[in-house]
N, C-alpha and C positions, 0 to 999 in steps of 0.2 A: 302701416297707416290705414290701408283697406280694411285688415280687420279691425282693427280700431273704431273705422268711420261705420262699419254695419252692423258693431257691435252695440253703439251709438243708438245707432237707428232702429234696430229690434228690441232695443231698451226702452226707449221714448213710444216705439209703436205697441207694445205691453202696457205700456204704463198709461195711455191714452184709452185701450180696450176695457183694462179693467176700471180707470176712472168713470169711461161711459156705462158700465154693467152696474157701477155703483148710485149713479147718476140715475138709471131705472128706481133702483131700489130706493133711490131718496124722494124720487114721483112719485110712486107706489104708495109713500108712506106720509106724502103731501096732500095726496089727492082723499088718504082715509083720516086725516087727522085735519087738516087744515093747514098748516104750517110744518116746515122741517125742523127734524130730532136737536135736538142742544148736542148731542155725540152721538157720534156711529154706532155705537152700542145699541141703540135703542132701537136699530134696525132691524125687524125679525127674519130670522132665518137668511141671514147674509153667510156668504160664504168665506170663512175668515181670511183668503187669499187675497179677495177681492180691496180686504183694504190693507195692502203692504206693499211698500216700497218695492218696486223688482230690483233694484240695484244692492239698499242697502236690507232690504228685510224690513222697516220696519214702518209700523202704521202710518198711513198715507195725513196730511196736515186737511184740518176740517173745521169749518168755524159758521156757524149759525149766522146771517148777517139781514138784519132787518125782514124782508121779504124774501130775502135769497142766502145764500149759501157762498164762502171759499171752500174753495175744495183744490188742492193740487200736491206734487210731489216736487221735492228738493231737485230732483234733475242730474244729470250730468255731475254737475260739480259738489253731490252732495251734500251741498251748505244749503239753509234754510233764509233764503231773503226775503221772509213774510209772504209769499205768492204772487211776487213782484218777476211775472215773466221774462224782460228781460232791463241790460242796463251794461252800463259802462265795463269794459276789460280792461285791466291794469295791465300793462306789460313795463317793467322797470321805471314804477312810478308815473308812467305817463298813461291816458286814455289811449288806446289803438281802434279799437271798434266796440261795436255792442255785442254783448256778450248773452247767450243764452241762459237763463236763471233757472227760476221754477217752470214748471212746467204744469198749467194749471190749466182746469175744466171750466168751459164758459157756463156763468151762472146764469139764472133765470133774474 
């Protein structure tokens, strides 16, 4: 269970690092254009690690949203709940507590 819970936590604390290094690069690219990219792609010279899943490998979820940006990763449980941080945990059909979801980078 210890390695489990630190395995956990070195997962989420990667996945927080490189969201904020990507989070530069989406300033960077606000501050010369006026507004943020429609996709990651159109970030120059980003370092293609910088937007992947650490868990599952694969590209981190990114959506253009009015003045601001979603930006965050599926999390722990690997499921995509739209960047809906956290919410209700099933256990046998019933709510037991809230559950930690995506894990997602506060936007401007």
């Amino acid at each position: 269970m210890i390695t489990y819970l630190l395995n956990a936590t070195l997962a989420k604390a990667e996945t927080y690092l490189r969201m904020g290094r990507l989070a530069c690069f989406l300033e960077r690219y606000y501050l010369k254009q006026g507004h943020y990219p429609e996709k990651l792609d159109e970030l120059p010279d980003l370092p293609p690690h910088l937007n992947q899943e650490v868990l599952s490998e694969q590209p981190l979820h990114y959506q253009r949203k009015g003045n601001g940006y979603l930006l965050y990763s599926v999390g722990l449980d690997r499921t995509d709940h739209g960047g809906v941080p956290s919410g209700p945990r099933v256990v046998a059909g019933q709510n037991v507590q809230n559950a930690d979801y995506d894990w997602v980078w506060p936007s401007p």
